[in-house]
C-alpha positions in Angstrom: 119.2 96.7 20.3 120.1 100.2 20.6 123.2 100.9 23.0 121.9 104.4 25.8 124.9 106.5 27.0 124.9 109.1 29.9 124.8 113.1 29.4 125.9 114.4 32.3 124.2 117.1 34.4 125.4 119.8 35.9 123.9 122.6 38.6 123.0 122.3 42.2 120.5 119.3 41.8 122.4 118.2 39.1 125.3 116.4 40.4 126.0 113.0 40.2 122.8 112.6 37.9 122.9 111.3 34.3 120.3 112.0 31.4 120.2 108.2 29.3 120.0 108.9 25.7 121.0 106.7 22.7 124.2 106.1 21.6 122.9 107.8 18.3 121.9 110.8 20.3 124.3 111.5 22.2 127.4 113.3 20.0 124.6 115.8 19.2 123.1 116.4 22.5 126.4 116.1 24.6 127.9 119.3 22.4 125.7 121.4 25.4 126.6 121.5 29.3 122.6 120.3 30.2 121.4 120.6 33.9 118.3 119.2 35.8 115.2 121.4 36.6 113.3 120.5 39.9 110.7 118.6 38.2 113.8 116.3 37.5 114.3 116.7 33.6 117.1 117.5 31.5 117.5 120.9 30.3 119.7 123.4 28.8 118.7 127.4 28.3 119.5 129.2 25.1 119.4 132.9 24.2 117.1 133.2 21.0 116.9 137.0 19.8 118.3 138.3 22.8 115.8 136.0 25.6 116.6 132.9 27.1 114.1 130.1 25.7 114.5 126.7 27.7 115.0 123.2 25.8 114.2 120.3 27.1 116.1 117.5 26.3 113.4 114.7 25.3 111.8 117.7 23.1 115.2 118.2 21.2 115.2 114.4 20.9 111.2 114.0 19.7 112.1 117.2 17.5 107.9 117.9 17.6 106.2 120.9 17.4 105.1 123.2 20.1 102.2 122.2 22.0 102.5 118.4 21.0 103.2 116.7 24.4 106.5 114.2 25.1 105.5 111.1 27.8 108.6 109.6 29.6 106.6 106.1 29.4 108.2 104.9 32.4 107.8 107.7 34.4 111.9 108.3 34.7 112.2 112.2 33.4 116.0 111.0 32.8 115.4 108.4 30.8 115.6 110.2 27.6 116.0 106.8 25.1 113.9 107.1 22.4 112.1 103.7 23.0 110.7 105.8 26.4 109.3 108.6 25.1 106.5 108.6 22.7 104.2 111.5 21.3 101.1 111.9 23.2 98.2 114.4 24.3 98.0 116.6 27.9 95.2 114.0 29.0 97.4 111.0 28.4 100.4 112.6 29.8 98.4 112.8 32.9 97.0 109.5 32.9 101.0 108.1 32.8 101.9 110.1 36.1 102.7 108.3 39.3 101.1 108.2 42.9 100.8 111.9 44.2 103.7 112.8 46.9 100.7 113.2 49.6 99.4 110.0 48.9 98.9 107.7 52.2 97.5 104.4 50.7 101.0 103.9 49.1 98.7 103.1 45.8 97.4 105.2 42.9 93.4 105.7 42.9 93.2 104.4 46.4 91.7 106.0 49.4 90.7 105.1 53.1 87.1 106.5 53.4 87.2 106.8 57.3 82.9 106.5 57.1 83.0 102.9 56.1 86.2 101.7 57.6 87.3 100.4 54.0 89.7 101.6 51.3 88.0 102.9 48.1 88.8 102.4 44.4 88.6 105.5 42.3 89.8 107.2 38.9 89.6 109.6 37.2 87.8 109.8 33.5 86.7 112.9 31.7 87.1 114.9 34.4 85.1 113.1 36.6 85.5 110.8 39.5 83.9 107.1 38.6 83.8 105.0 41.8 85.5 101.3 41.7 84.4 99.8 44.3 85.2 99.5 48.8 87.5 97.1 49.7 88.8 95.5 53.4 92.2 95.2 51.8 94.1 97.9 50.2 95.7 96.2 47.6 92.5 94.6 46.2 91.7 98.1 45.7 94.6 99.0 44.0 94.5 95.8 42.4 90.5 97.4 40.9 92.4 100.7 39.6 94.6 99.1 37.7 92.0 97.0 35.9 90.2 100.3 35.7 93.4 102.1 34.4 94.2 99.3 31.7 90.1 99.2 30.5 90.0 103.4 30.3 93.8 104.1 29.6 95.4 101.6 27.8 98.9 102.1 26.7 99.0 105.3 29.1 98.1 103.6 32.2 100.1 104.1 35.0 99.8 100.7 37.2 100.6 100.2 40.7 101.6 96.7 40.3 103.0 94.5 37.6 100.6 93.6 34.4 101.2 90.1 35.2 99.3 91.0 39.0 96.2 92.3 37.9 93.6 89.8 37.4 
């Protein structure tokens, strides 16, 4: 098993945070003083024909063209490891993201529909809506996403319990 170390990262919102590569990574990437943008990932700025270009560190580490995407599979932007990130497309990148911060359910794809009195089961799929189902308890409804999210997603899925929980 691969051993991670910690890069350091410096700037306002940087301080006391680490970025978690691999120990084989991390003579290469720790050469640069790397900071944290507000989306929370690693990043260092470097003047390329006289303009500041903007390198991210799990790009550096994926090493992939521009306009192929990098997923953080479990959603940590500082966990740069190479067994977290993985090659992917926009759409899948957005299937792996979290709960939105406005979010009052407390659970991904769920909503209280204040008509029926119940919480409602939705996702997202080809940019459209498909509806999961109303339940009387929240978590069976969050509980319907992620068996949505694991039939439509797959690998990308971001789940709002534990695989072993959805039934």
């Amino acid at each position: 098993m691969l051993e991670m170390k910690k890069i350091a990262l410096g700037g306002k919102n940087g301080v006391g945070k680490f970025a978690l590569v691999d120990d084989g990574d991390y003579d290469y990437l720790n050469q640069w003083k790397w900071r944290i943008d507000p989306k929370g990932y690693a990043l260092r700025t470097k003047k390329i024909n006289g303009k500041q270009k903007i390198l991210f560190i799990h790009r550096v580490i994926m090493n992939l063209p521009s306009g192929i995407r990098v997923d953080h599979k479990d959603g940590n932007a500082l966990n740069n490891q190479r067994s977290n990130l993985r090659e992917c497309t926009a759409e899948q990148n957005q299937r792996n993201r979290g709960k939105q911060r406005n979010n009052k359910s407390g659970y991904k794809g769920v909503f209280f529909d204040k008509a029926r009195r119940k919480w409602r089961a939705m996702i997202g799929m080809n940019g459209r809506l498909i509806h999961l189902g109303f339940f009387i308890d929240k978590v069976d409804a969050a509980k319907a996403y992620d068996r949505a999210a694991l039939k439509y997603f797959g690998e990308f899925a971001w789940l709002n319990f534990h695989l072993s929980a959805v039934s």
